[in-house]
N, C-alpha and C positions, 0 to 999 in steps of 0.2 A: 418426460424427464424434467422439461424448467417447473411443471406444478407438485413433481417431489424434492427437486431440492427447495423449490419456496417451502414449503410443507415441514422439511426437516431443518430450517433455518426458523422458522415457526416455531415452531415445537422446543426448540433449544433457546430460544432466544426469552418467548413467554413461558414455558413452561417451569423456568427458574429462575432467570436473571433478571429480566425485564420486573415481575412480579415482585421478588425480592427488593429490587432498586425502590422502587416508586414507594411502595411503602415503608421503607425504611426511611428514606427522605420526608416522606409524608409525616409522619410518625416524629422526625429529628426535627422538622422545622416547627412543627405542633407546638411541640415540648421546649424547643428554643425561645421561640416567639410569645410562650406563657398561651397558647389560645389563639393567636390575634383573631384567626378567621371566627371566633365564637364570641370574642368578648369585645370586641368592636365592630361588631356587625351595626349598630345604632349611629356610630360615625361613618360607617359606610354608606348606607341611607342618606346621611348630613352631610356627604362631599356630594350630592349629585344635583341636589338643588341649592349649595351656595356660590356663590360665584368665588372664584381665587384667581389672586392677584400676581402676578409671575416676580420675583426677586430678581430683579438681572443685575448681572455681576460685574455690570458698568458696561456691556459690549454696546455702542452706537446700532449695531447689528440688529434689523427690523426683523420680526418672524412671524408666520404665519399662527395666530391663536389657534389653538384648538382646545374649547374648552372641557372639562370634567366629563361632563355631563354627556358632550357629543364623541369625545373619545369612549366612555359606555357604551352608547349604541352605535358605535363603529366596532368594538370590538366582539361585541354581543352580535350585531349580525353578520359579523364573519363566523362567530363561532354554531349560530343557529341554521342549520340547514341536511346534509344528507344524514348526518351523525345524529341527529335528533327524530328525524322521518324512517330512514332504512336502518342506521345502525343500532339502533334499539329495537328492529323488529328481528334483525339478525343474532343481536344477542337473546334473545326471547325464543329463538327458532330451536338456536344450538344449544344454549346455555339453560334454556326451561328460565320459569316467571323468575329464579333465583338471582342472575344474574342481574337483576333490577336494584337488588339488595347489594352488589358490590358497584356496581356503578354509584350507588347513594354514598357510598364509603369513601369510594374514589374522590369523588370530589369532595365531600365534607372534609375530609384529610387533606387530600391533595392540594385543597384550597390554600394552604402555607406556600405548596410551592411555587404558585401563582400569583403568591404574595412576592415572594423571594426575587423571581424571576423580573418583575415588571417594576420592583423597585431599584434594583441593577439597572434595569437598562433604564431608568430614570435619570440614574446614579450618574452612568457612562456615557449618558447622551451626547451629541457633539450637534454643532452646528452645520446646514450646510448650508446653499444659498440666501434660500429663505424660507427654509423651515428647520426642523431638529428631525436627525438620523438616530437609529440608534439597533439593540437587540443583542444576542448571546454572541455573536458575532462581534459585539464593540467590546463588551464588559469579560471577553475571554480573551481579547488582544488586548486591551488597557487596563483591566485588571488583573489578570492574570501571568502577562505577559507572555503570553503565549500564541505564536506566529503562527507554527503547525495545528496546533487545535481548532485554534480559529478559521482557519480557511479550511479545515473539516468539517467544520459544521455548516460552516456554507455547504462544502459540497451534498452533502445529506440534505439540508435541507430546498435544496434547489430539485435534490430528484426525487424527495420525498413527494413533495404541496406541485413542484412546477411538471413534475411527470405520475411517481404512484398516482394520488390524492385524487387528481385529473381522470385518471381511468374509473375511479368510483365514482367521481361524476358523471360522466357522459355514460358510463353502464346504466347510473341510476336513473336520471333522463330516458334513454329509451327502452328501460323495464317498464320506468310509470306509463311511458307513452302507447308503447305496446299494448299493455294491460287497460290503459282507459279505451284509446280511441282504437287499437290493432293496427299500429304504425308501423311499418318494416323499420330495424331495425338497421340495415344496413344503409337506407335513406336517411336517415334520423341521424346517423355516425357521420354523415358526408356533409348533409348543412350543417351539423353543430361544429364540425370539424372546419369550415371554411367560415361560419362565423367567427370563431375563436380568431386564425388567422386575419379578417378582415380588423377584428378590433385591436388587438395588439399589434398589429402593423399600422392602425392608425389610430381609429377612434376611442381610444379608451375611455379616453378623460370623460365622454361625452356620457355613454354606459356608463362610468363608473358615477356618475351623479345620480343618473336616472336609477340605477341599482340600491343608493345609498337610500332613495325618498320608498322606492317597492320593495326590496327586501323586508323593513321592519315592517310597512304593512302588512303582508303577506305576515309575518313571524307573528303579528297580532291578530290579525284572522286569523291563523290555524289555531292558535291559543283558546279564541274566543270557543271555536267551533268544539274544540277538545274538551275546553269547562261545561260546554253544554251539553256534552255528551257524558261528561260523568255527574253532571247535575241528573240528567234524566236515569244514570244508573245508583245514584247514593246510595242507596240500600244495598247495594254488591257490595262497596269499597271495604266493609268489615272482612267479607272474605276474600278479595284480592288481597289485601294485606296479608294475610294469613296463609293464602297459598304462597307469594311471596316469600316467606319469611321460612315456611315450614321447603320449599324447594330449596331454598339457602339452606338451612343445617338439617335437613330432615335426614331420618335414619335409614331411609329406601335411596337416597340422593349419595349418602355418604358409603353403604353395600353397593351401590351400583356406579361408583365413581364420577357422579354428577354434579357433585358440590367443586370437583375441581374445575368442570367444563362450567361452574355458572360463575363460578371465581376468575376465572381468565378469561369469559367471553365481557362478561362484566364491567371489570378493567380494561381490557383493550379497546371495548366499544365507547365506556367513559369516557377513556385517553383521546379519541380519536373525535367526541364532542366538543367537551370542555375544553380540549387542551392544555392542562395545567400541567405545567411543567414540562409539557415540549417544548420551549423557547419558541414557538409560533408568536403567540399574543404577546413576548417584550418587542418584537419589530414596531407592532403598531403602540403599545405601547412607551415608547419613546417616542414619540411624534406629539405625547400631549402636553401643554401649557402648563405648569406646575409649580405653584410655590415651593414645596417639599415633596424629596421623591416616593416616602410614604402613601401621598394622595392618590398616587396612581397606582401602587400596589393594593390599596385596601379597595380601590375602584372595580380593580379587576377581577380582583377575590371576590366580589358580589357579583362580576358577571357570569364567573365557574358556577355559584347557587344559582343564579337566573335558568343558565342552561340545562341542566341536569335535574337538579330537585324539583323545579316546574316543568321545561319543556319535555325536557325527556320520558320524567314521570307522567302526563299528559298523554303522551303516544302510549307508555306502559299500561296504563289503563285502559284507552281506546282499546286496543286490542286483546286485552285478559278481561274485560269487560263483556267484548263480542259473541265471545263465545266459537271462535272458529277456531276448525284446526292447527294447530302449532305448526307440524309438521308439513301440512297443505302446501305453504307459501313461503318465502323468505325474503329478507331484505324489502323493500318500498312495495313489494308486493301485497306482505301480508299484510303491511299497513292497511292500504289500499281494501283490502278485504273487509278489515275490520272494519273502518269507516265506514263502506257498503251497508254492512250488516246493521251500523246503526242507524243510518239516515237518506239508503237509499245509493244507485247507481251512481246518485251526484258524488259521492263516499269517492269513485275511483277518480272520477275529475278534479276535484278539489284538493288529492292528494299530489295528482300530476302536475295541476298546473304551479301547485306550490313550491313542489320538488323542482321546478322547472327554474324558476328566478333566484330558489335557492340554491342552487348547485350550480347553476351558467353563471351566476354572479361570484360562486368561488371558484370557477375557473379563472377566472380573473385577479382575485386577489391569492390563488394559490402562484398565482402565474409573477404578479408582485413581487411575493418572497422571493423567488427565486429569482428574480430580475435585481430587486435589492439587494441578493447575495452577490450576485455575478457580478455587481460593477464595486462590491466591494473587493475582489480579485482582483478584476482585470477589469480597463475602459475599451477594451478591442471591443467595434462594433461587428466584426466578421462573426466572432462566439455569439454575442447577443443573439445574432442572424441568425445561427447555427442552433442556437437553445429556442428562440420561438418556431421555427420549423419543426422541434422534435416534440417540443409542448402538442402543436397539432396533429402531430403523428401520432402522439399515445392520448388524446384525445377522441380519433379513427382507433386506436388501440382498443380503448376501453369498451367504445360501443361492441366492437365484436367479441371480447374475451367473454370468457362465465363471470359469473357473482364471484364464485370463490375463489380463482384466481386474482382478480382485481382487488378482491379483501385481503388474502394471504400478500399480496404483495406491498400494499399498505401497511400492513402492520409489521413487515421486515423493515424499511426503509424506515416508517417514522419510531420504531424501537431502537433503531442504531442512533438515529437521531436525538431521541428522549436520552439514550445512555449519556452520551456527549454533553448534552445540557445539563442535566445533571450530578455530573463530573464537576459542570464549572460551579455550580451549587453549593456544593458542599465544600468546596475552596473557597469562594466568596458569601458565603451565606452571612457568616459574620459580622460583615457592613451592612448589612442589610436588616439582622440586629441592631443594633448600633444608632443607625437611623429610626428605629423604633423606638428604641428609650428615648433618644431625643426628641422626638414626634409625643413621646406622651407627657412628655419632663415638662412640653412648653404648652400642651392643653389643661395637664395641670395648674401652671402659672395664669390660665384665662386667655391665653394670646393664642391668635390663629399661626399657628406652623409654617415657619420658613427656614429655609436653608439656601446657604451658599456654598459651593461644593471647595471653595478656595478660601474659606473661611479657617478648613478647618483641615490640620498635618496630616490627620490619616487620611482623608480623602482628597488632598494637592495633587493636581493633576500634571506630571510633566512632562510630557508629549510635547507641549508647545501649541497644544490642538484647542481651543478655545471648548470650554463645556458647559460645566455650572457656574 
């Protein structure tokens, strides 16, 4: 009964609206923006290696830097991990090679809203002790003003990333673990599940360092290993392209209603990498150092290409390369397969232990969000208590459930949540134009980009909340 009403909340959710939304957004902020994700791709490159200098708006108020460059690969290795390893082999499984061709779209379009979103919460940032808060959650209560929206979108996004998110983690974990070494999965569900507890009840800070230095190793080894593997296949890529391409509009795809399943698995699997324009990456994007909140908008928009056009495309090949059954395997499995095929048993180790520091380290930061939402509600420690208890409970959740449940439910939760976001999008999109002209008005004049958010009527902030 609960895997047909997910199923038919699915179905209804992607089958038309979800699908509609995103690309209409996509598509609006494109054409708003003139390009930006296309035609400033050269200045995206040029904020990551120069340094910038923060405007502060006279507050005495010390804060923690974070610069450009390391806000990139913070938010790059949150975004690089089961989404890039299993979710692309699940779109691949159900959706056929096509669905590579709308993940490519997804983000190449999408990339606006990723602009949109991370320049907002640049926008709306606020101060707190000693660093900058911020996300769809500030820029929907201070821009917006809107009390009830805002604390919806907390709550979505706290059961999206702090509870879905989590079950396709700890599922994806002991499929790889299963699959390399033959782990019981019901063992694998019980340590990962009282690690989690152990570090969110205490040690996080200390993980979350060590995770910050292994994760992008890890995301740069599997890279490495991926370009070697399609180095050694070059002479295929004319024709993965091609299957690719002809499974997206081909005429047996289109008789056989395929092209919708590579369009929707496509997208959903995109959405659930990238994240562009689910209001995930403005949380962390508001925490970085900025002269102008442009900087981090065009920051991020290059981290959506990073994930998807390279990493993702990378596993795409790995596996249409291999030559193994589609149908065989699914999710981190087929992965797993494929890499075998190319380079040997090491293929299923090297997938697992990868999947492993990438996924345990987003239970972590999915666990974040949802902690960041929560005390934007309420500072009661009793819920906090109540919400990390339930984190490790559908973290036991996920190891036992199927693949397809844990997927089907992910993509209800963070759909409702995308809708929401992009609601406040195309309310506040506008500023976020705005900041753009301005952003190019003053590269035009030879001067590096700065802004003060109290400088200027439309963007005066009167909350009383100290911002830009």
């Amino acid at each position: 009964m609960f895997q047909q009403i997910i199923d038919s909340a699915n179905n209804l959710l992607w089958g038309y609206i979800m699908i509609a939304a995103l690309i209409f957004c996509a598509l609006y902020f494109t054409l708003r923006s003139r390009f930006v994700q296309f035609r400033m791709l050269g200045e995206m490159c040029r904020l990551l290696v120069k340094p910038d200098q923060e405007q502060d708006s006279g507050s005495k108020l010390k804060t923690k830097r974070i610069a450009p460059f390391e806000a990139f690969f913070i938010s790059l290795a949150s975004r690089i991990g089961t989404g890039n390893l299993a979710g692309v082999a699940t779109a691949i499984a159900v959706g056929g090679p096509g669905a590579v061709f709308w993940m490519w779209i997804i983000a190449l379009f999408g990339a606006a809203n990723a602009f949109v979103e991370s320049t907002l919460a640049q926008l709306y940032k606020h101060r707190s002790t000693d660093s900058y808060i911020g996300g769809p959650a500030y820029y929907i209560m201070y821009g917006m003003r809107n009390k009830p929206l805002a604390i919806t979108f907390c709550i979505l996004i706290i059961v999206t990333f702090g509870f879905a998110f989590n079950t396709v983690q700890s599922n994806t974990i002991c499929a790889a673990f299963e699959n390399a070494f033959g782990a019981n999965t019901l063992y694998m569900g019980i340590a990962l599940t009282v690690a989690t507890l152990l570090i969110i009840f205490g040690g996080i800070q200390r993980i979350a360092k060590v995770s910050s230095v292994v994760v992008p190793v890890m995301a740069v080894g599997y890279l490495i290993i991926a370009l070697i593997v399609i180095a050694l296949n070059i002479k295929h890529l004319p024709a993965i392209f091609s299957t690719i391409f002809k499974s997206a509009f081909g005429i047996e795809q289109l008789a056989g209603g395929g092209i919708g399943a590579a369009v929707m698995q496509g997208i959903k699997r995109g959405l659930f990498s990238n994240e562009a324009g689910m209001g995930s990456a403005p949380n962390a994007a508001a925490t970085a150092t900025t002269s102008h909140p442009v900087k981090q908008g065009l920051i991020q928009t290059l981290g959506v290409f990073t994930d998807t056009l390279i990493i993702c495309s990378s596993t795409a090949f790995i596996i249409l390369a291999s030559g193994v059954d589609l149908g065989s395997n699914d999710g981190v499995q087929l992965t797993q397969e494929a890499l075998t095929a190319e380079i040997g048993v090491a293929g299923r180790i090297i997938v697992a232990v990868a999947i492993f520091f990438f996924a345990f380290s987003s239970i972590f930061g999915n666990y974040y969000y949802g902690e960041a939402n929560i005390r934007f509600i309420t500072q009661s420690k009793r819920i906090l208590t109540t919400y990390r208890l339930v984190v490790g409970a559908m973290v036991m959740a996920g190891a036992m459930m199927s693949l397809k449940t844990v997927w089907a439910l992910a993509d209800v939760t963070m759909g409702l949540m995308t809708m929401c976001n992009l609601a406040a999008l195309l309310f506040l999109g506008r500023q976020a134009i705005v900041l753009l002209d301005d952003y190019r008005q003053q590269r035009r004049s030879g001067n590096d980009p700065t802004f003060i958010k109290n400088d200027h009527k439309e963007f005066r902030d009167n909350d009383g909340i100290e911002c830009w």
